[in-house]
N, CA, C and O atoms as CSV, one atom per row, in Angstrom:
chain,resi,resn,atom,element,x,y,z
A,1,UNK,N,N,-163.157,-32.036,66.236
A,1,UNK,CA,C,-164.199,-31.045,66.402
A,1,UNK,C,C,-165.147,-31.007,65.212
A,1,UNK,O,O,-166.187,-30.461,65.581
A,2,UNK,N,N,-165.191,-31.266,64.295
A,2,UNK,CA,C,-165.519,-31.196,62.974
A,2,UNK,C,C,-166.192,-32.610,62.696
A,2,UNK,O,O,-167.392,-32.613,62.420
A,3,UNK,N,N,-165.628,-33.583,62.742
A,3,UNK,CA,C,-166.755,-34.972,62.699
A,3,UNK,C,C,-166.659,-36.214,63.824
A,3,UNK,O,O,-166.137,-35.901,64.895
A,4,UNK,N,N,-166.978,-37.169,63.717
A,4,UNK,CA,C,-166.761,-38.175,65.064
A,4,UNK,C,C,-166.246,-39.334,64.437
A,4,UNK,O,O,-166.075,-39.082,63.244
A,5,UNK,N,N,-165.987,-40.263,64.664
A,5,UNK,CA,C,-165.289,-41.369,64.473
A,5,UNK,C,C,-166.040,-41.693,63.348
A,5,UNK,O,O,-165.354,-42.132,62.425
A,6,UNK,N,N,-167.217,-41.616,63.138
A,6,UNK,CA,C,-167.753,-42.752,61.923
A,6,UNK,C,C,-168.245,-41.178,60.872
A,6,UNK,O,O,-169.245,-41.391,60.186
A,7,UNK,N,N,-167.736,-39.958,60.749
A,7,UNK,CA,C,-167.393,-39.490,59.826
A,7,UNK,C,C,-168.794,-38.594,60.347
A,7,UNK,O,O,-168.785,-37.404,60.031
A,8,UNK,N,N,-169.548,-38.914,60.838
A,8,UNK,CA,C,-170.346,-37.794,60.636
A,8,UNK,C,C,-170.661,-36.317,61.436
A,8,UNK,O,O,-170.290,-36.449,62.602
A,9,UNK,N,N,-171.165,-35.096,61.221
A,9,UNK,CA,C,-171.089,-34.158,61.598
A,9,UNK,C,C,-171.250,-33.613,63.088
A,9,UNK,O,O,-172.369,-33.458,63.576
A,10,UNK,N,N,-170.164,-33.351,63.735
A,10,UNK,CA,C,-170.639,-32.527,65.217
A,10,UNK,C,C,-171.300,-31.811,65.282
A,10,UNK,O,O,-171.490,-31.354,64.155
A,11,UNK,N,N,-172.291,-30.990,66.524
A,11,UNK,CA,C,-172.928,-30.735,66.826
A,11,UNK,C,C,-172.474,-28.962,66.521
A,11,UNK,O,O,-173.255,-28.010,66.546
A,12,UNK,N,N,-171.093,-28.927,66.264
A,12,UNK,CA,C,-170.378,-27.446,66.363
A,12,UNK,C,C,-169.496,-27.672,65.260
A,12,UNK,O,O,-168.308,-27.350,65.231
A,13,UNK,N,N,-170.372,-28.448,64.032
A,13,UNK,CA,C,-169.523,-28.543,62.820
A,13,UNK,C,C,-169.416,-27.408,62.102
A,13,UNK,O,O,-168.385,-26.971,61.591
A,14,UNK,N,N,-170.997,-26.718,62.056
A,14,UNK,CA,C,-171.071,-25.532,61.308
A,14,UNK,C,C,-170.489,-24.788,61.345
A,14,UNK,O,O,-170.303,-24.275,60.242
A,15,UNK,N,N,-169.588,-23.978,62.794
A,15,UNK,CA,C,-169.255,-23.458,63.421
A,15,UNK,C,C,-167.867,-23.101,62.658
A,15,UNK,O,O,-167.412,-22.115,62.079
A,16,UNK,N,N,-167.261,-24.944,63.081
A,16,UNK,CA,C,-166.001,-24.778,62.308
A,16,UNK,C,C,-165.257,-24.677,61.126
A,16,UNK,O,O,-164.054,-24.547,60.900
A,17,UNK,N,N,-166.721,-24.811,60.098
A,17,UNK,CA,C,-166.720,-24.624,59.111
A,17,UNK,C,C,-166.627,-23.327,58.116
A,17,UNK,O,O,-166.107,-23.200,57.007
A,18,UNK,N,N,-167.507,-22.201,59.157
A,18,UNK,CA,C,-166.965,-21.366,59.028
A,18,UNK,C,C,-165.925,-20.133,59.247
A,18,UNK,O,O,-165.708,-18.989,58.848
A,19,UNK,N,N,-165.372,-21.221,60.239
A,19,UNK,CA,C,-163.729,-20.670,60.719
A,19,UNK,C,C,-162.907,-20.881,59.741
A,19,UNK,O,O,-162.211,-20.062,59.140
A,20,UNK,N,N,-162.997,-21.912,59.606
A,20,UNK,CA,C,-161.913,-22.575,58.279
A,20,UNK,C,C,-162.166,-21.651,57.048
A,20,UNK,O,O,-161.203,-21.251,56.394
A,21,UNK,N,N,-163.554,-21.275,56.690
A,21,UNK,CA,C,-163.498,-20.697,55.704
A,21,UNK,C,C,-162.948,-19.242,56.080
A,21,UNK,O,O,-162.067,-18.946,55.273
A,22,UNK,N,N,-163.157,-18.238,57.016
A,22,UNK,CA,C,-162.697,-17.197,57.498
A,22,UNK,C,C,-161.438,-16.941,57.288
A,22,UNK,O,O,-161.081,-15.907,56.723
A,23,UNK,N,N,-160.594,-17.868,57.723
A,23,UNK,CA,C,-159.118,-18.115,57.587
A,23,UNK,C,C,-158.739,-18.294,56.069
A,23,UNK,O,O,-158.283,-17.467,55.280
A,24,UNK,N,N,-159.021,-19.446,55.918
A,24,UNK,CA,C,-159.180,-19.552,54.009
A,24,UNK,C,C,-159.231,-18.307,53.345
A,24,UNK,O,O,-158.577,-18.216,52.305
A,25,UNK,N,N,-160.087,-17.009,53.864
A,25,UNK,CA,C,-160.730,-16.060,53.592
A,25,UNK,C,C,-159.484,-14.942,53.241
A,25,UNK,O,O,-159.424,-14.183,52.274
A,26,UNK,N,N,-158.315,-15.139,54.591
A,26,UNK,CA,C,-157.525,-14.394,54.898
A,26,UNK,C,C,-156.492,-14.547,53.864
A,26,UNK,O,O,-155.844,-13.612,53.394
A,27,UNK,N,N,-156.400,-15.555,53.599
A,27,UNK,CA,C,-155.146,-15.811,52.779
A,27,UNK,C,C,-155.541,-15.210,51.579
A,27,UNK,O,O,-154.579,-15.490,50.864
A,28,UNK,N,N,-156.379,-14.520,50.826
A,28,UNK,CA,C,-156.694,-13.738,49.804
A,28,UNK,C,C,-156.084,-12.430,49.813
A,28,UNK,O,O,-155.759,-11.798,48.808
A,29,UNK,N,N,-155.909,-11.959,51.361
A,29,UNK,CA,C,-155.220,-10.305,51.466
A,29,UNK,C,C,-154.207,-10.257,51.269
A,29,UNK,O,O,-153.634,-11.026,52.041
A,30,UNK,N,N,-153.506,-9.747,50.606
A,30,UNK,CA,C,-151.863,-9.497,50.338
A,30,UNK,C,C,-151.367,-9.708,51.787
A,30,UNK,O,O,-150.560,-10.593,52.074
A,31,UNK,N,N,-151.983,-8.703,52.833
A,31,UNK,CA,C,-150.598,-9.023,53.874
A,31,UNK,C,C,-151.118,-10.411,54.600
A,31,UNK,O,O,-151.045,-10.491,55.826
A,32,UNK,N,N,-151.595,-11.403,53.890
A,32,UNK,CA,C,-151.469,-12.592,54.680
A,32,UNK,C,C,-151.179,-14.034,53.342
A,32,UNK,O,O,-151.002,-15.221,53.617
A,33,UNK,N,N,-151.219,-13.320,51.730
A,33,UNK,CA,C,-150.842,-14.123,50.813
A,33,UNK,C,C,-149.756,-15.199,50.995
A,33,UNK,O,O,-149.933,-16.346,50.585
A,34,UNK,N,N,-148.434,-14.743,51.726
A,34,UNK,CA,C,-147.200,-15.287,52.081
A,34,UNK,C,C,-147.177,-16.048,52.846
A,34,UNK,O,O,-146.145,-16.466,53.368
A,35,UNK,N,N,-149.151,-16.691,53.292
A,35,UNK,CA,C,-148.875,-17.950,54.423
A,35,UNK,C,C,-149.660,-19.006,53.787
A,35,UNK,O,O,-149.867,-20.051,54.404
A,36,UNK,N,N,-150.224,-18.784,52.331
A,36,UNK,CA,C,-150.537,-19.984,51.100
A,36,UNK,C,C,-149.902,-20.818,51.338
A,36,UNK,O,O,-150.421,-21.808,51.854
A,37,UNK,N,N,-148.387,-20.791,51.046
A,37,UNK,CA,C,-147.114,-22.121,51.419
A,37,UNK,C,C,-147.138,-22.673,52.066
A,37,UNK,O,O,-146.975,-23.864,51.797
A,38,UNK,N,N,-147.441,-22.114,53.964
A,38,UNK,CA,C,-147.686,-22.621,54.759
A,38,UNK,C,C,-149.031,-23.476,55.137
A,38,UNK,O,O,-149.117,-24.121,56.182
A,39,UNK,N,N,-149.683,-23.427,54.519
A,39,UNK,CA,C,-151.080,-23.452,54.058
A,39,UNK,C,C,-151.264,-24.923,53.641
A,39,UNK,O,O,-151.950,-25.816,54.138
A,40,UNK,N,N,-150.278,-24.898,52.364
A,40,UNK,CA,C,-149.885,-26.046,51.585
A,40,UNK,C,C,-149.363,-26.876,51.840
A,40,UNK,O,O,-149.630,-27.998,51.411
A,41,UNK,N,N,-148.136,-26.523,52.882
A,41,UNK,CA,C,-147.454,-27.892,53.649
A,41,UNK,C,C,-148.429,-28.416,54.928
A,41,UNK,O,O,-148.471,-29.614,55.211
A,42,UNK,N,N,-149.129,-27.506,55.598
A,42,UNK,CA,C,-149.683,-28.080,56.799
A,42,UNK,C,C,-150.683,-29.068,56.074
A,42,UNK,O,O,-150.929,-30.101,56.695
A,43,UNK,N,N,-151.184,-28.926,55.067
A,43,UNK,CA,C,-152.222,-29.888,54.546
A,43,UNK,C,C,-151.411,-30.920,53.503
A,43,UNK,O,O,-151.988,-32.001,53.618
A,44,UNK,N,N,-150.821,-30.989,52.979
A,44,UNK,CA,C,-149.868,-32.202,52.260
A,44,UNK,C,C,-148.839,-32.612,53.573
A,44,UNK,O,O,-148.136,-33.577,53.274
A,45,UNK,N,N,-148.653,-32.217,54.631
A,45,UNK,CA,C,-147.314,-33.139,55.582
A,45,UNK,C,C,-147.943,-33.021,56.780
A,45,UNK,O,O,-147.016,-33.280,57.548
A,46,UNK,N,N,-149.418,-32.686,57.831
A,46,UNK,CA,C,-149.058,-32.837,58.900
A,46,UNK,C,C,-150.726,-32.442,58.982
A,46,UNK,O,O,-151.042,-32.048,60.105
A,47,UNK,N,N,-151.873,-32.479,57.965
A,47,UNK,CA,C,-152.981,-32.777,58.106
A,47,UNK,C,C,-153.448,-34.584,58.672
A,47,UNK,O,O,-152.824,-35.541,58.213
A,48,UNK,N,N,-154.244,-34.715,59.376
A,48,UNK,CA,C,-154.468,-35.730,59.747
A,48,UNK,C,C,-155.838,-36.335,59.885
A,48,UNK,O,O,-156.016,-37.197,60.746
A,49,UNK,N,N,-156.676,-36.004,59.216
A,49,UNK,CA,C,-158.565,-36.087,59.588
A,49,UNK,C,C,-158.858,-36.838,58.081
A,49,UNK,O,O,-159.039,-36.298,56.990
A,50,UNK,N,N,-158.839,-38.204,58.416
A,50,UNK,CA,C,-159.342,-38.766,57.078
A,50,UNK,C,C,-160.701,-38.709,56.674
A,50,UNK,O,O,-161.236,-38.954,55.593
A,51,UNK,N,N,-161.316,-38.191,58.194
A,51,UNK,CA,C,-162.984,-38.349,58.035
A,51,UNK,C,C,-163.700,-36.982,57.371
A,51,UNK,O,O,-164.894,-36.875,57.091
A,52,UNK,N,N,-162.742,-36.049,57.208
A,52,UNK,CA,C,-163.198,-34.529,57.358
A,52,UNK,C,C,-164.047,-34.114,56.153
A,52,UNK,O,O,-164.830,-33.165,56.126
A,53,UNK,N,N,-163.721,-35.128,54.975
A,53,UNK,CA,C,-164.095,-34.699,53.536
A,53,UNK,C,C,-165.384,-34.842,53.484
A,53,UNK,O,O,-166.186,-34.327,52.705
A,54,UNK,N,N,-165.554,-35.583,54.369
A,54,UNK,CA,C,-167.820,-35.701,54.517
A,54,UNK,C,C,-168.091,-34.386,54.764
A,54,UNK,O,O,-168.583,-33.626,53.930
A,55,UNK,N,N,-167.782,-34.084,55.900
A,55,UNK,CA,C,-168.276,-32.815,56.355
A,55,UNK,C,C,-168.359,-31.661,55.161
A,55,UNK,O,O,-169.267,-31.168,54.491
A,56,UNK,N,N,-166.658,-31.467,55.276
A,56,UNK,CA,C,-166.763,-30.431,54.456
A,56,UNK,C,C,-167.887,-30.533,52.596
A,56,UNK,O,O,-168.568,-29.620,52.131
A,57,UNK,N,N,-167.719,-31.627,52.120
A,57,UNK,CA,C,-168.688,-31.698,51.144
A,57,UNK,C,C,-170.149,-31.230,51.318
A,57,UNK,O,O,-170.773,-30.688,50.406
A,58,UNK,N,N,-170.688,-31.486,52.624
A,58,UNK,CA,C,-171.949,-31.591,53.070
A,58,UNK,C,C,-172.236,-30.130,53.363
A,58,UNK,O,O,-173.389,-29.702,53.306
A,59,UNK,N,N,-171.050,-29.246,53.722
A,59,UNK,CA,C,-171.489,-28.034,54.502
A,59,UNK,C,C,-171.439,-27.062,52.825
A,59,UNK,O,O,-172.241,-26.155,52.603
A,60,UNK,N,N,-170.358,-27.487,51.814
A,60,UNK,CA,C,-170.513,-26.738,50.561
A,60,UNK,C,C,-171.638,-26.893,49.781
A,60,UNK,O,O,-171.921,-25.974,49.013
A,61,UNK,N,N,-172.551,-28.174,49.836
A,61,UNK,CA,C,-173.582,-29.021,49.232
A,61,UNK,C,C,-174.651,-27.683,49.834
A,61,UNK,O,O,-175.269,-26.945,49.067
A,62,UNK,N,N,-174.689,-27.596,51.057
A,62,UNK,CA,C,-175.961,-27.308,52.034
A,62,UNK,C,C,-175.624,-25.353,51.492
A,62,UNK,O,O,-176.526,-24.557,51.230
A,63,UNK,N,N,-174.269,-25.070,51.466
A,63,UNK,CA,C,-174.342,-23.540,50.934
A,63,UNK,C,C,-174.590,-23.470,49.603
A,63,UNK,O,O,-175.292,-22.460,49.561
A,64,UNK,N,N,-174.461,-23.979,48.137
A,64,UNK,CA,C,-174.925,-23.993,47.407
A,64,UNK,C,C,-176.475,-23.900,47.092
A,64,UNK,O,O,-176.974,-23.015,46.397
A,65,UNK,N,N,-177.046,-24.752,47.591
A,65,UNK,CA,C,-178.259,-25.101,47.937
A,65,UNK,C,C,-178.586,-23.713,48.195
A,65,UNK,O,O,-178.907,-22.975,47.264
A,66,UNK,N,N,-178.517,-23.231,49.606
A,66,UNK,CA,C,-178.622,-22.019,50.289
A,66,UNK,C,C,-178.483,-20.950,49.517
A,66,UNK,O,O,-179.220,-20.043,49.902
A,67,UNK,N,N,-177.818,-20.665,48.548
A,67,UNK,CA,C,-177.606,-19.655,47.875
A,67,UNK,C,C,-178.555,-18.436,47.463
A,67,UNK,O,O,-178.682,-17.218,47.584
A,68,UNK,N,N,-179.015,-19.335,47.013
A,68,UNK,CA,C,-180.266,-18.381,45.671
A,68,UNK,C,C,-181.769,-18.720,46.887
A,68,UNK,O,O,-182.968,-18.895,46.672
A,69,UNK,N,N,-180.948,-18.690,48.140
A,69,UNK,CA,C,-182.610,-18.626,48.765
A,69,UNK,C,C,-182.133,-17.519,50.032
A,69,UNK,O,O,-183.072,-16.898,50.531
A,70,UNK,N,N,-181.324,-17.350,50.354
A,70,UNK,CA,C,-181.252,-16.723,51.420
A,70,UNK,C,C,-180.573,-15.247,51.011
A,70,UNK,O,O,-179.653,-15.155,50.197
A,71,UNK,N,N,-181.260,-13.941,51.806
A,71,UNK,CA,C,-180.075,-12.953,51.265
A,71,UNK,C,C,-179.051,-12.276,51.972
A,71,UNK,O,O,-178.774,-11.090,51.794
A,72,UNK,N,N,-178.226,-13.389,53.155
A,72,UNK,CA,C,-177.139,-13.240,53.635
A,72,UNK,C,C,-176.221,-13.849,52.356
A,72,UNK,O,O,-175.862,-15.002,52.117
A,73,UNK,N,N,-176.011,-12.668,51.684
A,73,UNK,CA,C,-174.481,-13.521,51.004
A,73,UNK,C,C,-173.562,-13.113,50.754
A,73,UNK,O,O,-173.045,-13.254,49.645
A,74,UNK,N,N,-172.973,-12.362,51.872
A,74,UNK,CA,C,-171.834,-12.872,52.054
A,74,UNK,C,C,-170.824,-13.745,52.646
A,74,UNK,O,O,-169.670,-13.797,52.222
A,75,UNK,N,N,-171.502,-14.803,54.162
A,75,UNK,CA,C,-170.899,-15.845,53.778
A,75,UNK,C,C,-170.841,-17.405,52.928
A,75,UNK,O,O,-170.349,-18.524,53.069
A,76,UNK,N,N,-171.815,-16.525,51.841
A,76,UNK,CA,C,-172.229,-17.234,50.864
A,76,UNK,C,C,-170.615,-17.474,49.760
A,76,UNK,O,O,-170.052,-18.297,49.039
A,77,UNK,N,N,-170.493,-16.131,50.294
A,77,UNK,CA,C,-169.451,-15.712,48.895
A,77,UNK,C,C,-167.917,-16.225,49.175
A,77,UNK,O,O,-167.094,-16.724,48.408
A,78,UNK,N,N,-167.845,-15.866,50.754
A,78,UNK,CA,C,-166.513,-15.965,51.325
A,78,UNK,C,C,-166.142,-17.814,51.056
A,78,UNK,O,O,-165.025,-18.249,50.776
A,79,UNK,N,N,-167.250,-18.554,51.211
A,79,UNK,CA,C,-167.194,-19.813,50.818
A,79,UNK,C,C,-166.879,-20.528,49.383
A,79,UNK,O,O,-166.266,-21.572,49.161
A,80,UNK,N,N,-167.396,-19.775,48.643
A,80,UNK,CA,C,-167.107,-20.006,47.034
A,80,UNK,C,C,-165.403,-19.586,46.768
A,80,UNK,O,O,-164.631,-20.212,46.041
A,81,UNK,N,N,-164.979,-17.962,47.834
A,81,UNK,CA,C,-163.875,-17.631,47.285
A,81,UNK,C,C,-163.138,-18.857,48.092
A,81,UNK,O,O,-162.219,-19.114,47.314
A,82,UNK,N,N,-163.060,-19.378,48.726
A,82,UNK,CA,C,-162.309,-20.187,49.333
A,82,UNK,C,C,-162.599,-21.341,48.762
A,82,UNK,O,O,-161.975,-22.000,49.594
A,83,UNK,N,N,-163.123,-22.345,47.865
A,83,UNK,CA,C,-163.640,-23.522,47.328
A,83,UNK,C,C,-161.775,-24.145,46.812
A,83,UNK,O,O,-161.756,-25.294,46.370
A,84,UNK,N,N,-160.385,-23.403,46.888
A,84,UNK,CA,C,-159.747,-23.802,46.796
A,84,UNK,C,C,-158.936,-24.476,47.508
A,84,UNK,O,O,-158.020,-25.196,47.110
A,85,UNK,N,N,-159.393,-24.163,49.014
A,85,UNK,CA,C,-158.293,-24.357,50.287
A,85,UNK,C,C,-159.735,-25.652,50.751
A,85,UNK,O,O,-159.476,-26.747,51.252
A,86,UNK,N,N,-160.769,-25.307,50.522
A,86,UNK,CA,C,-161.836,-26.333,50.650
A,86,UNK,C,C,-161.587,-27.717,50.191
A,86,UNK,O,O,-161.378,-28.770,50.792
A,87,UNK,N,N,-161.685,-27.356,48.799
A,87,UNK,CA,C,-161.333,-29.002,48.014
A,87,UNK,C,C,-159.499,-29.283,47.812
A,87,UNK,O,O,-158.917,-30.032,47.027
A,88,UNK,N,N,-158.994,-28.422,48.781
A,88,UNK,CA,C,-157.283,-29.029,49.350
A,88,UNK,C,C,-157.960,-29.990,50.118
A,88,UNK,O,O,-158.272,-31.106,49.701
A,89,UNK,N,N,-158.145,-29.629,51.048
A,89,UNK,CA,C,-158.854,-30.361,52.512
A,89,UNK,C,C,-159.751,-31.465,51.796
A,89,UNK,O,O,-159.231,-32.570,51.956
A,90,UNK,N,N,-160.558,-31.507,51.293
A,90,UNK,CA,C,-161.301,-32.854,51.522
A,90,UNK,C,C,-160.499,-33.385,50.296
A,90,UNK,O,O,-161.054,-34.478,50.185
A,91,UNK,N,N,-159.410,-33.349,49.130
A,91,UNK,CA,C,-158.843,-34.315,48.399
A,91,UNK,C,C,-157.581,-34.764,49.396
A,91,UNK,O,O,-157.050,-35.863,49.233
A,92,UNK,N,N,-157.192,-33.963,50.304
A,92,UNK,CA,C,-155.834,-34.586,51.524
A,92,UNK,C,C,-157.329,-36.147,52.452
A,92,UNK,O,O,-157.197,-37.355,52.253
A,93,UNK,N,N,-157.866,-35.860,52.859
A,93,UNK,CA,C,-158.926,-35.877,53.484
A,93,UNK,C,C,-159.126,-37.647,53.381
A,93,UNK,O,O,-159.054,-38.630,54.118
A,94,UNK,N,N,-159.402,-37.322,52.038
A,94,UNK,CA,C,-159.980,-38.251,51.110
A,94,UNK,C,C,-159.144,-39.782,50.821
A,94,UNK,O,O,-159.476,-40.952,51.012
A,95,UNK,N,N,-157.692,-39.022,50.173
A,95,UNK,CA,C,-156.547,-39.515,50.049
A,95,UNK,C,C,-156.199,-40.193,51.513
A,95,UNK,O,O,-155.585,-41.250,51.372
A,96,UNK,N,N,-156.391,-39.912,52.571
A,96,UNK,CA,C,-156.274,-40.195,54.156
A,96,UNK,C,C,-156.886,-41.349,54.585
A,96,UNK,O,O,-156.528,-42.207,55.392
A,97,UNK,N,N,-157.947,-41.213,53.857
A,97,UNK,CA,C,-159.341,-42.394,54.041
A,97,UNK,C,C,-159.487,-43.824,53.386
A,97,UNK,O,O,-159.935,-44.919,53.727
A,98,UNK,N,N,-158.710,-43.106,51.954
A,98,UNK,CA,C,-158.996,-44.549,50.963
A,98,UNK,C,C,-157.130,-45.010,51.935
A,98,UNK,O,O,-157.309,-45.682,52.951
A,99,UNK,N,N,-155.949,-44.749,51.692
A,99,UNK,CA,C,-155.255,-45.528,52.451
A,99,UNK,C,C,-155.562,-46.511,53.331
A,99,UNK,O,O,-155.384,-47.726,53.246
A,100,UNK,N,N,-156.287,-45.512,54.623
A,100,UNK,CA,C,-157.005,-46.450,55.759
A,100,UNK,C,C,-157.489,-47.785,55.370
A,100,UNK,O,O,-157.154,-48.889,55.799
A,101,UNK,N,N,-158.561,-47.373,54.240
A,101,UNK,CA,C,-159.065,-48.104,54.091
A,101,UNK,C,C,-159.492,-49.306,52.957
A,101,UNK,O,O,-160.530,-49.895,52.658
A,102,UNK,N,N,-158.030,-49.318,52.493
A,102,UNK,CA,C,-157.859,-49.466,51.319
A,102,UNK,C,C,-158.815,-49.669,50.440
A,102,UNK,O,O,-159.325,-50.697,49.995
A,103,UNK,N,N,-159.014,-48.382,50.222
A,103,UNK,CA,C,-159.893,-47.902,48.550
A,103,UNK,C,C,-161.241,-48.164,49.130
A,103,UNK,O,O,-162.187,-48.203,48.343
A,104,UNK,N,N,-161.358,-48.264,49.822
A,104,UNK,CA,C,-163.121,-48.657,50.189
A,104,UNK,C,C,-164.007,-47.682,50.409
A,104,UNK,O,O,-163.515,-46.651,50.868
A,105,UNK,N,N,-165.607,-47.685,50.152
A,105,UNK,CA,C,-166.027,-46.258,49.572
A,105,UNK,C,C,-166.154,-45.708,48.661
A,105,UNK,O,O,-166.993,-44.809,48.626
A,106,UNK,N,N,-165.285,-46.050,47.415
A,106,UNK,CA,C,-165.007,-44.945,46.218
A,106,UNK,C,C,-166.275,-44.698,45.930
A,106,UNK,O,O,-166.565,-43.592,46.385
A,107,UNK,N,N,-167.164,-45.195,45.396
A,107,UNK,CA,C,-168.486,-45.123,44.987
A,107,UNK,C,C,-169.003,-44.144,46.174
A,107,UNK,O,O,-169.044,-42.928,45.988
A,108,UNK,N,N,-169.280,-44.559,47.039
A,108,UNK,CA,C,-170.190,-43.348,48.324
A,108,UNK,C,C,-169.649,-41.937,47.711
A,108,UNK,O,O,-170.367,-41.107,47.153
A,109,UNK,N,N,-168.156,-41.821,47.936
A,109,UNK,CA,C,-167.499,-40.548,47.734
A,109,UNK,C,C,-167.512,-40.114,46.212
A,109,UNK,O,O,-167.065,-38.987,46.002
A,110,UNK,N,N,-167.859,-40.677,45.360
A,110,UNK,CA,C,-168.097,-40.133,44.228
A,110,UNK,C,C,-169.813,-39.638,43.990
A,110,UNK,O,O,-170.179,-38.997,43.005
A,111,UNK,N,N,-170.557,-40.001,44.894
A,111,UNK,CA,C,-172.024,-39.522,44.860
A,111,UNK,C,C,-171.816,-38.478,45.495
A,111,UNK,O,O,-172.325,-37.405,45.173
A,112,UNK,N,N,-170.720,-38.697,46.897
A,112,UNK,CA,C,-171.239,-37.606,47.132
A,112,UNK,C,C,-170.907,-36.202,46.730
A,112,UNK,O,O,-171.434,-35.144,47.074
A,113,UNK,N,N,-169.712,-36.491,45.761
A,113,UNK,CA,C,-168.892,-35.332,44.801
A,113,UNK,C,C,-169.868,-35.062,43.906
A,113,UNK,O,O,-170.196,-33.890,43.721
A,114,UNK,N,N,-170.413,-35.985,43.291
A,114,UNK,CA,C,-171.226,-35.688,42.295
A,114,UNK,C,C,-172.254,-34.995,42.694
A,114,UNK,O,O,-172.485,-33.969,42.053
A,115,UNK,N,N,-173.270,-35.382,43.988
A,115,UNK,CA,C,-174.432,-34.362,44.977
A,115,UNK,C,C,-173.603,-33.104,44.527
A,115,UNK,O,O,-173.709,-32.729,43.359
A,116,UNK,N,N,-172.714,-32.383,45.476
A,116,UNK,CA,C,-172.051,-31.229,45.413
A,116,UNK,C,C,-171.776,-30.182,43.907
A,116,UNK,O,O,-171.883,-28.970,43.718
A,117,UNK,N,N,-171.393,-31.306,43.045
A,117,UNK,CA,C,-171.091,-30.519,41.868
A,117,UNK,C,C,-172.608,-30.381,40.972
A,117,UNK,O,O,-172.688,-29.643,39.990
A,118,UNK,N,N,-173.953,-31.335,41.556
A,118,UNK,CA,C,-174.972,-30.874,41.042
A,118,UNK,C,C,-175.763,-29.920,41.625
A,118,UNK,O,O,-176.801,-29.496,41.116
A,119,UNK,N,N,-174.996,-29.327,43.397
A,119,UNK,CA,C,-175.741,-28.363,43.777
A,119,UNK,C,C,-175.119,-26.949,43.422
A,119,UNK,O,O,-175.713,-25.892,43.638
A,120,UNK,N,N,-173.691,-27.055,42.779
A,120,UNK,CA,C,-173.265,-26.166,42.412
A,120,UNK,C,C,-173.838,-25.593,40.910
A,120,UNK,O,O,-174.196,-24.482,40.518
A,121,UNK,N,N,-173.743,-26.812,40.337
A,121,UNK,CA,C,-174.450,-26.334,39.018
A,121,UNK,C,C,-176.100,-25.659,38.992
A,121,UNK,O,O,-176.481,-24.729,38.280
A,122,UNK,N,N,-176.963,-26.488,40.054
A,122,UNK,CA,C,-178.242,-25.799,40.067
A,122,UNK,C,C,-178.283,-24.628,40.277
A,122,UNK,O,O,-179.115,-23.893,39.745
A,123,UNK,N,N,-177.192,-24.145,41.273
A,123,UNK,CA,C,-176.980,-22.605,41.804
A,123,UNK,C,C,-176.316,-22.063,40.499
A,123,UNK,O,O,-176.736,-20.957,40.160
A,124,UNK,N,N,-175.734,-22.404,40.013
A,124,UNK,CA,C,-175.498,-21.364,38.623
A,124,UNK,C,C,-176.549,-21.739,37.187
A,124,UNK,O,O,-176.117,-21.498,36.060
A,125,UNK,N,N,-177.591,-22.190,37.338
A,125,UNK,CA,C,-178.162,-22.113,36.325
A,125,UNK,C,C,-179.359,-21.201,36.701
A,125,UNK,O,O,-180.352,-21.263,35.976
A,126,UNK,N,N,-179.362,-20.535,37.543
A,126,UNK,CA,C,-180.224,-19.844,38.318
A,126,UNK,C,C,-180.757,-18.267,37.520
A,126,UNK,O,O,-179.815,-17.513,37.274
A,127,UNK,N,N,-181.249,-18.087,37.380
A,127,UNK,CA,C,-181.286,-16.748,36.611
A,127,UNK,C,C,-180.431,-15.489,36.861
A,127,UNK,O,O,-179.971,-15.376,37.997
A,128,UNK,N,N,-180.204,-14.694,36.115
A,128,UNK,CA,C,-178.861,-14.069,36.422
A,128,UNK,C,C,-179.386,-12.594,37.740
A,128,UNK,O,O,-178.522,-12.063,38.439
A,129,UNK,N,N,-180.375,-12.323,37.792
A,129,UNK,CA,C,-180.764,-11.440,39.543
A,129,UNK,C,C,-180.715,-12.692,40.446
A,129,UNK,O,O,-180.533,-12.352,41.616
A,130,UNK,N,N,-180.797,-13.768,40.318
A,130,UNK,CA,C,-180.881,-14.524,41.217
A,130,UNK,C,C,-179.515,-14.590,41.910
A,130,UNK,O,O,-179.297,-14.398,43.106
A,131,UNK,N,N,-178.830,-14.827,41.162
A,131,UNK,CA,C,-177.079,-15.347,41.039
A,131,UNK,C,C,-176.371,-14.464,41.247
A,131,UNK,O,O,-175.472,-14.470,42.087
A,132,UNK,N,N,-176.741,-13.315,40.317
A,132,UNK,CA,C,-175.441,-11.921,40.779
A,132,UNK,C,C,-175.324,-11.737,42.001
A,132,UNK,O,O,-174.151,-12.021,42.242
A,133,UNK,N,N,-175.937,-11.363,43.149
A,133,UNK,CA,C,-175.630,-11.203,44.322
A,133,UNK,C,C,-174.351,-11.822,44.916
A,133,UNK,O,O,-173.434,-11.365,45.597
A,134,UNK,N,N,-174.637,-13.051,44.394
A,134,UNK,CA,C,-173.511,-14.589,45.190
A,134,UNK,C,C,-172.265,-14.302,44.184
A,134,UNK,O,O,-171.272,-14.882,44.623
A,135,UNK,N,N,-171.924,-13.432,42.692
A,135,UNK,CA,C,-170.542,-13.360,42.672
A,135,UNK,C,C,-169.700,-12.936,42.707
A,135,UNK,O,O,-168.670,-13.601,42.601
């Protein structure tokens, strides 16, 4: 649901992107903290989407970006608080892919880590009314 065979984004990627984060979201409340573990094994023993780490990079790239321009933010925010269960998923993801394929790519996937961590940084060098909202 999330990408197609050659990795790139469905038509109802967005969608699921922010399900995943919703959920991600949940595991922050105490009465749902106690399913982290579960959380942790479904993605280290029985995750299976080697292609998924595009997506998800692309949809954190595109909210960063988004940040300091739009003033819906809060699922600006719910996305940042979740950037941990996020980059679980695309390093399982990832790890899934270079196996496949033995190691092939590294370079693509390091631009496109690097894109991401320079749209994160642009969004925090942002002036501080700009930024407070989003933390």
């Amino acid at each position: 649901m999330f990408s197609t065979e050659d990795g790139s984004s469905t038509a109802h990627s967005c969608l699921v992107f922010h399900v995943l984060v919703s959920i991600f979201s949940l595991l922050e409340d105490t009465k749902f903290e106690h399913f982290k573990p579960v959380m942790d094994a479904y993605i280290t023993g029985h995750f299976a989407a080697a292609l998924v780490y595009k997506g998800l990079l692309s949809h954190v790239q595109q909210s960063s970006d988004l940040a300091t321009t739009t003033e819906m933010q809060e699922p600006i925010q719910k996305i940042f608080r979740s950037l941990e269960y996020i980059f679980k998923f695309i390093i399982q993801s990832r790890l899934l892919f270079a196996r496949a394929t033995g190691c092939q790519y590294e370079e693509n996937f390091k631009k496109d880590l690097l894109s991401v961590f320079a749209a994160i940084n642009k969004m925090l060098n942002q002036p501080g009314e700009v930024i407070l909202p989003t933390q």
